[in-house]
C-alpha positions as CSV (number, residue, x, y, z in Angstrom):
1,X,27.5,20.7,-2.4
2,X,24.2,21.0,-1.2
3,X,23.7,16.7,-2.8
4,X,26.2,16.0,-0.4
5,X,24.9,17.6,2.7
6,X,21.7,16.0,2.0
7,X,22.7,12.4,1.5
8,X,25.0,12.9,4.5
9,X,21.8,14.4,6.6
10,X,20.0,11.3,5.5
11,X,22.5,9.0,6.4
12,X,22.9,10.5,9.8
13,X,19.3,10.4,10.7
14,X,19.1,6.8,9.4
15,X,21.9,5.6,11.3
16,X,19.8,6.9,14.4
17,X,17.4,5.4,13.3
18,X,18.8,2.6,13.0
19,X,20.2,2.8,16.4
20,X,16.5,3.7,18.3
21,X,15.0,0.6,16.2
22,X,17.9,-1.6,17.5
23,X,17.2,-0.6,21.1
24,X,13.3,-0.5,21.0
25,X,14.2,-4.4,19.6
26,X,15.9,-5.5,22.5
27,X,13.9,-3.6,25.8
28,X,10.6,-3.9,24.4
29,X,10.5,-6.7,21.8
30,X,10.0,-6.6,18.2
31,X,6.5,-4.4,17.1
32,X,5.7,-7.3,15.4
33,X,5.3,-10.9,16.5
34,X,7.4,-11.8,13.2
35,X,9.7,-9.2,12.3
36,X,13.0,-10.0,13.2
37,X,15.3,-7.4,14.2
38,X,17.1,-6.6,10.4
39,X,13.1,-6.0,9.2
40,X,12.0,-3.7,12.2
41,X,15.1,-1.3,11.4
42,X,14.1,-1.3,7.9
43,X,11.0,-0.8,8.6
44,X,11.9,2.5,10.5
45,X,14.4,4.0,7.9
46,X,12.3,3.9,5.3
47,X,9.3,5.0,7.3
48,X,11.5,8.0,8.4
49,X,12.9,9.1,5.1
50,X,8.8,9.0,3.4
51,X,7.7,11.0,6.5
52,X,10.6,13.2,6.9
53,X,10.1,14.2,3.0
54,X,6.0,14.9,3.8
55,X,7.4,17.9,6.5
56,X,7.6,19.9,3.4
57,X,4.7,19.1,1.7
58,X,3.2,22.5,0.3
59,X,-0.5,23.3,1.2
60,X,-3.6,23.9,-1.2
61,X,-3.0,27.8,-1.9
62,X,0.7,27.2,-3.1
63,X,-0.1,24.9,-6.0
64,X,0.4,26.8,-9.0
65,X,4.3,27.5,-7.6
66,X,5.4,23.3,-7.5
67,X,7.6,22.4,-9.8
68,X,6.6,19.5,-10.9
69,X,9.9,18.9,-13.4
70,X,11.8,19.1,-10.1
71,X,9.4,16.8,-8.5
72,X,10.6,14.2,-11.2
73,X,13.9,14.6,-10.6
74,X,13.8,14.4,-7.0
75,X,12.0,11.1,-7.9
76,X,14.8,10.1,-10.3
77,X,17.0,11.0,-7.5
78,X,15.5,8.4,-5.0
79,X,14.5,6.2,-7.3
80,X,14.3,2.3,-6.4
81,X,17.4,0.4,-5.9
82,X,18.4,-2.6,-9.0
83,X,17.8,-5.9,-7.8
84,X,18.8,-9.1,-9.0
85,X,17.3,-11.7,-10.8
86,X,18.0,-14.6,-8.3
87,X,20.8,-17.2,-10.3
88,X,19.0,-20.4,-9.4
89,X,15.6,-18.2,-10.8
90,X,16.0,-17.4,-13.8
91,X,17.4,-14.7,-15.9
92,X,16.2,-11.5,-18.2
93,X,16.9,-9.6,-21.4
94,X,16.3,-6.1,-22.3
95,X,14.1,-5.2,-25.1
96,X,11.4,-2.6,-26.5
97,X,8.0,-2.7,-28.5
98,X,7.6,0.1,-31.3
99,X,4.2,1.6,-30.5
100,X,4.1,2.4,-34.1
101,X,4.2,-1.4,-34.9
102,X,1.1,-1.7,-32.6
103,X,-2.4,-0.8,-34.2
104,X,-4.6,0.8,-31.3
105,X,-8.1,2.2,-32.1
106,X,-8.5,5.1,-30.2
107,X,-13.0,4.6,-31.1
108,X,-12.4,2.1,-29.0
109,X,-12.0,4.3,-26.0
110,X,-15.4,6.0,-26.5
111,X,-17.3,5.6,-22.7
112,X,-14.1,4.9,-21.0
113,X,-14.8,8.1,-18.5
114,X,-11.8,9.9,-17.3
115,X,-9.8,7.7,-19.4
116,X,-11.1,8.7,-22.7
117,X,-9.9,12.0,-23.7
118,X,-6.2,11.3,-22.6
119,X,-5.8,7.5,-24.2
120,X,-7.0,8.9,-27.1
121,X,-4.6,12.6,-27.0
122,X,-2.0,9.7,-26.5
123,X,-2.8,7.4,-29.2
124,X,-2.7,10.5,-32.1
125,X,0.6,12.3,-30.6
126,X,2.3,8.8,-31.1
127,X,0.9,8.8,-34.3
128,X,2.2,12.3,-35.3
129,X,5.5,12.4,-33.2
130,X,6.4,8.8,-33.8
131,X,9.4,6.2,-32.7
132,X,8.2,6.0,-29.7
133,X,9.3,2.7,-27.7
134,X,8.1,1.0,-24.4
135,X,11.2,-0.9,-22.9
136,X,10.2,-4.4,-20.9
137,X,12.5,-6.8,-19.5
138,X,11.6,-10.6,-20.6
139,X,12.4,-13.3,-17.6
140,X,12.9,-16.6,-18.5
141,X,12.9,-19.4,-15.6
142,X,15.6,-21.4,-15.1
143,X,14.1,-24.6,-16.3
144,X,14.0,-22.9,-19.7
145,X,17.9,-22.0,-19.3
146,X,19.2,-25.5,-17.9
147,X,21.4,-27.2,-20.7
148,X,20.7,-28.8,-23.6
149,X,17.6,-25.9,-23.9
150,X,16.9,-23.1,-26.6
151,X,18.2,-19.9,-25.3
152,X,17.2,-18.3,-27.9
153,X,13.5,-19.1,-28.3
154,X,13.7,-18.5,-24.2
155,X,14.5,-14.7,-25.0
156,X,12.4,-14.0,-28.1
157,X,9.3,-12.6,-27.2
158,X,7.1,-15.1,-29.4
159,X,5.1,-18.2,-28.2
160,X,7.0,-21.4,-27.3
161,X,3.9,-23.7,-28.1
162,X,0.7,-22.8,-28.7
163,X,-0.3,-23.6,-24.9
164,X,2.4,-21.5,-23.3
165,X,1.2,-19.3,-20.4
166,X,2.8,-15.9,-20.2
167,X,2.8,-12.9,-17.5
168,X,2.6,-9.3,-18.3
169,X,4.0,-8.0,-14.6
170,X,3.7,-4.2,-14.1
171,X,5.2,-2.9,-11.3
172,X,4.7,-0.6,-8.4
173,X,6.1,2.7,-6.6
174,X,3.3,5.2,-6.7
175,X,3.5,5.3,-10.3
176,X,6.4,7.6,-9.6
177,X,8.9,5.2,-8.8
178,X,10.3,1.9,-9.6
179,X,10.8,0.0,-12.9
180,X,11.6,-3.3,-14.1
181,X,15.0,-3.1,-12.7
182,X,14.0,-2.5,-9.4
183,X,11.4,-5.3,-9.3
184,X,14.0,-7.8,-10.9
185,X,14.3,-9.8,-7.6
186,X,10.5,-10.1,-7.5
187,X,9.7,-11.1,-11.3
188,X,13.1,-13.4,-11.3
189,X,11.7,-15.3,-8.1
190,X,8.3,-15.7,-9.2
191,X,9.3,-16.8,-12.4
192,X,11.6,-19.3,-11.3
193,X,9.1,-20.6,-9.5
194,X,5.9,-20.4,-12.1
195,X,8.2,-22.0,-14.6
196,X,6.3,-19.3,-16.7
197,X,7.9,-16.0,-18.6
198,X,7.6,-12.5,-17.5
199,X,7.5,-9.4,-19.6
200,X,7.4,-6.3,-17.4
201,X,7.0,-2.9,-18.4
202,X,8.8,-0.3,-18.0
203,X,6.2,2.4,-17.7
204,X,6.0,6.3,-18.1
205,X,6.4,7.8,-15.1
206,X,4.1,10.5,-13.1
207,X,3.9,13.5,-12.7
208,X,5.7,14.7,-15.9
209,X,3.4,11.5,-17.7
210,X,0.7,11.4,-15.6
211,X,-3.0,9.6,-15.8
212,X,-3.1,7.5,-18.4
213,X,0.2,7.4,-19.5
214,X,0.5,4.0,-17.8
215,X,-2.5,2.6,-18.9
216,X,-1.8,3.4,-22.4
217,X,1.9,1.8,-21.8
218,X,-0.1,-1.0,-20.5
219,X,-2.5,-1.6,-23.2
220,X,0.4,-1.2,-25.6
221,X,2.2,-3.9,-24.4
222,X,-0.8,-6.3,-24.4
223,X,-1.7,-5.4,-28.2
224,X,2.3,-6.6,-28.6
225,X,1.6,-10.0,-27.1
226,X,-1.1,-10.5,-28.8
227,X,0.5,-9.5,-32.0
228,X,4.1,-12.2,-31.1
229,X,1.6,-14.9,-31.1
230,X,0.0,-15.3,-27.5
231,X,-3.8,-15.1,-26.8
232,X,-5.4,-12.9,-24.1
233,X,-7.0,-16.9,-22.0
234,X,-2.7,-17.6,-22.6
235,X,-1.8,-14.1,-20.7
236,X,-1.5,-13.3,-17.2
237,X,-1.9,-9.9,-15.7
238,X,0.4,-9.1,-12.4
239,X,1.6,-6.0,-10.6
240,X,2.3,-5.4,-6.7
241,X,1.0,-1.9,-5.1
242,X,0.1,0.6,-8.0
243,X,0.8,-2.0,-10.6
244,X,-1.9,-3.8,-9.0
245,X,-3.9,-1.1,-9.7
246,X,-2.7,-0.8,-13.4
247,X,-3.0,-4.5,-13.8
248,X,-6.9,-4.6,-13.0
249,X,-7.3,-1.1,-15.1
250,X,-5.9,-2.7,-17.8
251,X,-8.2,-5.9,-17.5
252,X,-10.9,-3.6,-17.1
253,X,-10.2,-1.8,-20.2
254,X,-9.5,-4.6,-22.4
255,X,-13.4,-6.0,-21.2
256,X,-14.8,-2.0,-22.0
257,X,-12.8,-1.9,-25.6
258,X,-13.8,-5.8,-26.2
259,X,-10.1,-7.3,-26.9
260,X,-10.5,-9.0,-24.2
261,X,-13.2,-10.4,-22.0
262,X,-11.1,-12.0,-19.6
263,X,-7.4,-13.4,-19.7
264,X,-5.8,-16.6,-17.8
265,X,-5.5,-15.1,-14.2
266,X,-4.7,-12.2,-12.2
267,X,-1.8,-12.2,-9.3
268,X,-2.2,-8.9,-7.2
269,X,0.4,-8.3,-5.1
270,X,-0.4,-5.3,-2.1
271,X,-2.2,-3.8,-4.8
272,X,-3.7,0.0,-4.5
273,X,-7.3,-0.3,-5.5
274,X,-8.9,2.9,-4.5
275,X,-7.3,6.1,-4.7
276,X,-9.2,7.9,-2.7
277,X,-10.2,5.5,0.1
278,X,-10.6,6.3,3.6
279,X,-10.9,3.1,5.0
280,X,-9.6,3.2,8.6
281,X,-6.4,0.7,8.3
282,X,-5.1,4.0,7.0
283,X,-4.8,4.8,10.4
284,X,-4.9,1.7,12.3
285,X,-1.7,0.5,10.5
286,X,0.3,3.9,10.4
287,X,2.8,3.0,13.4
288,X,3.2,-0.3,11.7
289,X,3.5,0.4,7.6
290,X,6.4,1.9,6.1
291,X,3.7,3.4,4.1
292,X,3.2,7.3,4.9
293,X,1.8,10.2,2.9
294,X,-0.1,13.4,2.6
295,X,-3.9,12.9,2.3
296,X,-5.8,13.4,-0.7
297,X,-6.7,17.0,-0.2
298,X,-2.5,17.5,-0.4
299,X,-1.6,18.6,-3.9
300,X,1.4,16.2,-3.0
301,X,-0.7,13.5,-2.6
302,X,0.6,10.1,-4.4
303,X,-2.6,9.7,-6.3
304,X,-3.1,13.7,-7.2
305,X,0.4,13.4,-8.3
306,X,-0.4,10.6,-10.8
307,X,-3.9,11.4,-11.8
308,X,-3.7,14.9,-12.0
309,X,-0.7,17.0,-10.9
310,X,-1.3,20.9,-10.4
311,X,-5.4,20.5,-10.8
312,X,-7.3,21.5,-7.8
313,X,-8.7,19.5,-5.1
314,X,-12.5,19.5,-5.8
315,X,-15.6,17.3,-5.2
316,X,-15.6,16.6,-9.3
317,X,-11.8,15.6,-8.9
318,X,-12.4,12.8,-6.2
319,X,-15.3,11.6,-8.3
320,X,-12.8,11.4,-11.3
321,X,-10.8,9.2,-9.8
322,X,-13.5,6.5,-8.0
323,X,-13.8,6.0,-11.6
324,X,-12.8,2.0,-11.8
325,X,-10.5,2.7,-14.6
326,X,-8.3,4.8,-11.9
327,X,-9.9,3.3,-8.8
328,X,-10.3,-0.6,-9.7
329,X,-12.0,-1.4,-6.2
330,X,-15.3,0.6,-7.3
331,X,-15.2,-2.2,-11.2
332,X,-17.8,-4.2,-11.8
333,X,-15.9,-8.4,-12.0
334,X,-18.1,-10.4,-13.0
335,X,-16.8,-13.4,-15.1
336,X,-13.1,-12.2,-13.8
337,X,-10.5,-14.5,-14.7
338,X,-8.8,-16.5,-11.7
339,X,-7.1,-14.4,-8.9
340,X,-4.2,-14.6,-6.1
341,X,-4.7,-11.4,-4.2
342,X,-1.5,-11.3,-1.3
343,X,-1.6,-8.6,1.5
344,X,-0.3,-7.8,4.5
345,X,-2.8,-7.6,8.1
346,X,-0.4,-4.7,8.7
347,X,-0.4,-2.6,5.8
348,X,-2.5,0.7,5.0
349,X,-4.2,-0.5,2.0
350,X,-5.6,-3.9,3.8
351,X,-9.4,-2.7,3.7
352,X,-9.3,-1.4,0.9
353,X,-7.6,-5.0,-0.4
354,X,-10.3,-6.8,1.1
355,X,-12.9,-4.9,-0.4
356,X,-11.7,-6.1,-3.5
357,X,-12.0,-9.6,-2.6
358,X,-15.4,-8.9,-1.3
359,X,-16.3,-7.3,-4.6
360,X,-15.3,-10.4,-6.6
361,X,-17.2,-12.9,-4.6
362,X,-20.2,-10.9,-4.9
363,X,-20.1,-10.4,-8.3
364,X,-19.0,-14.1,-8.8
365,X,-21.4,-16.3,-6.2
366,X,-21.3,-19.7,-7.6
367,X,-16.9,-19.1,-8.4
368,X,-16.0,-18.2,-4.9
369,X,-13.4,-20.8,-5.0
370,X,-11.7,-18.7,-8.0
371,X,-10.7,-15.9,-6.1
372,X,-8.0,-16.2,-3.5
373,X,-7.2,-13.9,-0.7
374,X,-4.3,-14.6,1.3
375,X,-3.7,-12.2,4.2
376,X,-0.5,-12.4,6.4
377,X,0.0,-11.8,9.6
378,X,2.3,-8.8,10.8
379,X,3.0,-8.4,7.2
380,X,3.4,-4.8,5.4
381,X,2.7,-3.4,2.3
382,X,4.3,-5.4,-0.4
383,X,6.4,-7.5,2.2
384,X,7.8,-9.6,-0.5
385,X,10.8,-7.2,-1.3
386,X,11.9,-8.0,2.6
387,X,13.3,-11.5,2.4
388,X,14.7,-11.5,6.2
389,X,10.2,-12.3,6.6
390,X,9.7,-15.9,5.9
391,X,6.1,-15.2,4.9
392,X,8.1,-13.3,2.3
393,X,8.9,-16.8,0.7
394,X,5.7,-18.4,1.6
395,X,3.8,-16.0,-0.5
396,X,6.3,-16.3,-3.0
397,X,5.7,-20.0,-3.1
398,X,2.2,-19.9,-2.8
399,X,1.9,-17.4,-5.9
400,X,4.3,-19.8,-7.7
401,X,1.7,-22.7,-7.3
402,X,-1.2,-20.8,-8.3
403,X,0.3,-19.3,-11.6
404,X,1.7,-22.6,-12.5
405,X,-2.0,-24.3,-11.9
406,X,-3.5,-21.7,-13.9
């Protein structure tokens, strides 16, 4: 009973909403030059529904009493909607790689900071538990599907030709949301039109599998290309919001453990580089974002809840996690591979985007022409789920043409 009084409470307040978005639209004009009036009311739901949900956040002192198993299930609950892989796009297959079948050397981790002790805890239950799996969806693009073309070979995870680019796409939600399902409309489209293949990962979740669960996942799932057949130059690395962060962890792990100095490119989408930033679009951009959330010192706080649910807030504990292995921005890139960063002027996380930019030019003066940073105007946090924006489908063509270039 009480499931259906709260989805009918939520559907009430997001019809009105709704209906004081609709009205603001028409006396006032749209907030933003270029959000047409479907995007400003979905804008405003979903801002309401994350801020409504931080009115019960619980403070400091009451940390040892969350529950973080209901935590995940309220997650669960809410998850992401399924999308579709776009028909004209592409299309996708389920599959799984056995982590036993994968060969990962925890001495490698040894130096990897706050990393360290957890990859390798993870690498030695796998070994004792075993049959573990780590499901991925792999997108083919429709010019591998027309007729007359292998369907087969387009759904087996194994080099076409030796020369064949491929993307490893992680994707975001706070590392609490979201999987490959969700992100299907996004993968499908930028598959389509890379002309490339997409495996992306579906992830362990936080806060029952939190920091560095995903990583882990992550690296797994790299050590499985390489083992099909691809090399690390033949690999791109993607992920929008916290798979952005995931993405550059990963790249910054495979330099520390020496598989791989560098892969064929990087496509950042929105990505969350610093977990403990306080940069002021936080605030310049709150009445604009969708974005909300409890600050760090919140034991609800999306990055306490994926780096270290239930620990206390301390100075150490922020130090933790500006670690570049959990906060990318603070890495050091140089000889970074070629990167498409795409962001939004009106998102939360724009400074701290840019910083990242600024980060790779300085550590890569004579490549500044590698590293792109497109910023769009009136756009919000990974505006390329909204396709009533047409900057939504600029970006998506833009990042198209750079993967395929690459």
């Amino acid at each position: 009973m009480s499931d259906i009084l709260s989805k009918t409470m939520f559907i009430a307040g997001a019809v009105a909403s709704a209906a004081r978005s609709t009205a603001s639209y028409y006396i006032r004009g749209p907030r933003c030059a270029k959000w047409p009036l479907l995007f400003q009311i979905r804008r405003d739901v979903m801002h309401r529904t994350i801020a409504s949900n931080l009115k019960r956040s619980p403070v400091e002192a009451d940390i040892e009493q969350i529950d973080f198993e209901l935590i995940a299930k309220h997650n669960q609950k809410w998850d992401l909607p399924t999308t579709k892989v776009p028909p004209d796009m592409g299309a996708y297959r389920s599959a799984s790689i056995r982590v036993a079948d994968i060969d990962v050397d925890p001495d490698l981790f040894a130096g990897a900071g706050p990393a360290e002790s957890g990859l390798r805890a993870l690498v030695a239950r796998d070994r004792v538990e075993g049959g573990r799996e780590v499901p991925y969806e792999l997108t083919a693009p429709i010019s591998m599907l027309c007729e007359g073309s292998d369907m087969g070979r387009a759904f087996t995870c194994a080099p076409i030709d030796a020369s064949e680019n491929i993307v490893l796409y992680v994707h975001g939600g706070a590392y609490r949301y979201g999987s490959p399902a969700s992100h299907r409309g996004l993968t499908g489209r930028l598959s389509g039109l890379s002309g490339l293949r997409f495996v992306s990962v579906d992830y362990r979740l936080a806060p029952l599998h939190p920091y560095p669960s995903q990583l882990h996942d992550a690296y797994v799932a790299f050590l499985f290309l390489l083992r099909q057949g691809f090399k690390a130059q033949n690999i791109v690395l993607a992920g929008d919001s916290a798979g952005g962060n995931l993405a550059l962890a990963l790249l910054l792990l495979l330099r520390h453990t020496g598989i791989a100095h560098t892969v064929c490119g990087l496509v950042l989408l929105s990505p969350w580089t610093d977990l403990v930033s306080s940069r002021s679009s936080v605030e310049r951009n709150a009445k604009y974002d969708y974005l909300a959330g409890p600050p760090l010192s919140s034991p609800l706080a999306p990055a306490r809840l994926f780096y270290a649910p239930g620990r206390r807030y301390s100075q150490e504990l922020v130090e933790e996690m500006s670690h570049p292995l959990v906060s990318p921005v603070n890495g050091s890139f140089e000889g970074f591979p070629p990167t498409l960063i795409q962001a939004g002027d009106r998102e939360l996380l724009v400074d701290d985007i840019a910083q990242l930019h600024e980060n790779l030019l300085r550590d890569n003066p004579d490549r500044g022409d590698s590293y792109i940073y497109e910023c769009y105007a009136d756009m919000v946090h990974v505006f390329h789920q909204f396709m009533e924006l047409s900057d939504a489908a600029v970006a998506f063509a833009s990042a198209g043409k750079f993967m395929k270039g690459l």
